[in-house]
C-alpha positions as CSV (number, residue, x, y, z in Angstrom):
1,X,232.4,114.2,58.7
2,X,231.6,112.6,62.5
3,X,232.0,109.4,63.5
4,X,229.8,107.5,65.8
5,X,230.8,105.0,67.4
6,X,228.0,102.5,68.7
7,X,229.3,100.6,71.6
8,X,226.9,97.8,71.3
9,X,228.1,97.3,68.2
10,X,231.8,96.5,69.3
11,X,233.3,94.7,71.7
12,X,233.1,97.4,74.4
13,X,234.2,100.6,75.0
14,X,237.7,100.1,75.9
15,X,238.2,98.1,72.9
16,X,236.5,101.3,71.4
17,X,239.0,103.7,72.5
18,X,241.8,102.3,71.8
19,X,240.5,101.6,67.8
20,X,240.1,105.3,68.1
21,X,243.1,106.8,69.6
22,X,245.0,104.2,67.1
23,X,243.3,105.0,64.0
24,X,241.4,108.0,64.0
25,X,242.2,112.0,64.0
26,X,238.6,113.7,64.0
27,X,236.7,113.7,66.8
28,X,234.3,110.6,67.5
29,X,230.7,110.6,69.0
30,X,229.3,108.0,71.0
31,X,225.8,106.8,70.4
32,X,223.4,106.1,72.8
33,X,222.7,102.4,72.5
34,X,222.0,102.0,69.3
35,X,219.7,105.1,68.7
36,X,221.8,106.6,65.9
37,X,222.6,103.6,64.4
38,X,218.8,102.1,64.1
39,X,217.8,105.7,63.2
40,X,219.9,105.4,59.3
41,X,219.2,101.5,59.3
42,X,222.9,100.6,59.5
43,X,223.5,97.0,58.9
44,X,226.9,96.7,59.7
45,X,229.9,98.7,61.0
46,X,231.2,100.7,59.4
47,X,228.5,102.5,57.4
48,X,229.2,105.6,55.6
49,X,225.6,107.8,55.9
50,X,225.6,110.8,53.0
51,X,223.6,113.7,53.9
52,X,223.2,116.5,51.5
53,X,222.8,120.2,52.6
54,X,219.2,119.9,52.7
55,X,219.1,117.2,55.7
56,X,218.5,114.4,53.0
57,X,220.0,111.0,53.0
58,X,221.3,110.8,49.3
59,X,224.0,107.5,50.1
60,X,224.0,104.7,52.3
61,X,227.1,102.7,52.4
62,X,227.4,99.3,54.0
63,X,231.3,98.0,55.3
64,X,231.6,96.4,51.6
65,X,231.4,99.0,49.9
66,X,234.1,100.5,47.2
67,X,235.8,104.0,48.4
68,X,235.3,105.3,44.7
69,X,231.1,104.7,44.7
70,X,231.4,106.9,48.2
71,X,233.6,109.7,46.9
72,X,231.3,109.7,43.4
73,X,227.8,110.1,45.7
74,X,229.6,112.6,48.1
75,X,231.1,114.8,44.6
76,X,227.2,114.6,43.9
77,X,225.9,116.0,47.0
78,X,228.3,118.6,47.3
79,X,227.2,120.0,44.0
């Protein structure tokens, strides 16, 4: 799992950081711009990107989305 944060997204970095340090335990990446986030044609924050061990996008998950439709495409992927 990585997170990515896009900083032209949010309200700034600081603001960022702190969500971060708050919230979050893994380790966070920061895009460059908005290069990642254009590249899986995020809508929104946060979006949850599914990637299956071939390199292939198999779910895309905008901030509306139910946790139990992510968990169900990731269970598929990892199979």
């Amino acid at each position: 799992m990585l997170t990515i944060n896009v900083t032209s997204r949010e309200h700034g970095e600081e603001e960022a950081l702190k969500y971060q340090e708050q919230f979050l335990t893994e380790p966070v990446l920061k895009d460059n711009g908005r290069e990642v986030y254009d590249l899986y044609e995020c809508e929104g924050v946060p979006t949850t990107i599914i990637i299956d061990k071939e390199g292939q996008v198999v779910g895309h998950f905008g901030d509306q989305a139910e946790f139990v439709s992510i968990v169900h495409k990731l269970s598929e992927a990892l199979n």
